[in-house]
N, C-alpha and C positions, 0 to 999 in steps of 0.2 A: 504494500500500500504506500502511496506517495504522497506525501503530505506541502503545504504550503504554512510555514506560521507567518503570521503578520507583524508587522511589526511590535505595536502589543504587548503581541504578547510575551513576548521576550523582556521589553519596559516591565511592565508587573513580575515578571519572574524576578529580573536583575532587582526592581525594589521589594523583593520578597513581599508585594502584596500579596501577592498565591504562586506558591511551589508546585501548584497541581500539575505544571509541565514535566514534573519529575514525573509522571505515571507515561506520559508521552517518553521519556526520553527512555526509560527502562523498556520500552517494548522491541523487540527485535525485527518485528515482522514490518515497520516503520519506516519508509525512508524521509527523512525532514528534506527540502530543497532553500532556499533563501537566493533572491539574488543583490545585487547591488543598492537599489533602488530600501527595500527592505534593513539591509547594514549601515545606509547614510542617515535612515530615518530613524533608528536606533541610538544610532551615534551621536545625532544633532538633539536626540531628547532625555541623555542619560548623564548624569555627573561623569567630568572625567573620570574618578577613582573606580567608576563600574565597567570604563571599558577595556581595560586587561579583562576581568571579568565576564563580557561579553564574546570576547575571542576565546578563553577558554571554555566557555559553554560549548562554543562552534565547535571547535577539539574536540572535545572528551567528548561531544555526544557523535560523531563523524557526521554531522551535518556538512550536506553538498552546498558549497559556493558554487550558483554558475550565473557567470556573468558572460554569455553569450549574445550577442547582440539580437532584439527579438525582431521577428519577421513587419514588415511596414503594416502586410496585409492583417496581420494578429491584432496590430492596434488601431487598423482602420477599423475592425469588426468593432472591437469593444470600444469606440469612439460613437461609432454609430447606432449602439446601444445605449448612449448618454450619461455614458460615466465619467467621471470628471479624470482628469488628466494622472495623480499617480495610482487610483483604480483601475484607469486602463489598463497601465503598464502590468499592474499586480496580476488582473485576469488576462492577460494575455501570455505572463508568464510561466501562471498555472498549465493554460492550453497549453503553451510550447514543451513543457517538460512532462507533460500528461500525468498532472495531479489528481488526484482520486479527490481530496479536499483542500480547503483554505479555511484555514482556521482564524477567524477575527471575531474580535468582540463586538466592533461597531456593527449591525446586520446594516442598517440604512446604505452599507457599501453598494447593495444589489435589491433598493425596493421597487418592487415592480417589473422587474426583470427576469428572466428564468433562462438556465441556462441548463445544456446538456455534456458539455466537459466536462465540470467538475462540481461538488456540493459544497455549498458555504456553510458551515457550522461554527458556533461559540464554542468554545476549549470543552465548558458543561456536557451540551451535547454531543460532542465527539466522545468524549471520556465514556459516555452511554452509553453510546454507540459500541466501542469498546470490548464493554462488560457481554 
């Protein structure tokens, strides 16, 4: 299974609002993806002293960096579904690496929208899902 985290949730992990990504990072059958877009947005919203921190989480849990350049046509699609500019890039990302989900808190990312790539869940419901 291929997962997407958002930015997020990684922010709440690194400020130990909720460790519940620990139950994500313990599963094996898991793979996490993150790209660029996701590490700058991370980085621009966390104390310096958390981002050594953040690069070790990427480590130890072998979370894929890929910073692949994404298809024009990927973000023309989810342009044209009206999503704002770094939502595009996120679900298009998703598509390009064929993410099963995207895990974010904010749902308002995709109201009114529906899509057949991939499922948008909160950390809760994925955890459920899970089980």
């Amino acid at each position: 299974m291929i997962i997407v985290l958002d930015s997020n949730e990684y922010i709440i992990y690194l400020n130990k609002i909720s460790l519940k990504l620990d139950l994500v990072f313990n599963q094996e059958e898991i793979t996490i993806f993150l790209n660029e877009l996701i590490v700058k947005e991370v980085l621009n919203a966390i104390n310096e002293n958390l981002k050594k921190e953040f690069y070790r989480v990427i480590l130890s849990n072998s979370i894929n960096v890929n910073n692949e350049k994404l298809q024009i046509d990927l973000l023309k699609k989810y342009k044209s579904l009206g999503l704002k500019k770094g939502d595009i890039a996120i679900a298009a990302f998703c598509e390009h690496i064929k993410a099963d989900y995207l895990i974010i808190e904010n749902r308002h990312f995709l109201d009114n929208i529906t899509l057949n790539k991939f499922q948008i869940l909160n950390l809760n419901n994925f955890l459920n899902k899970l089980r």
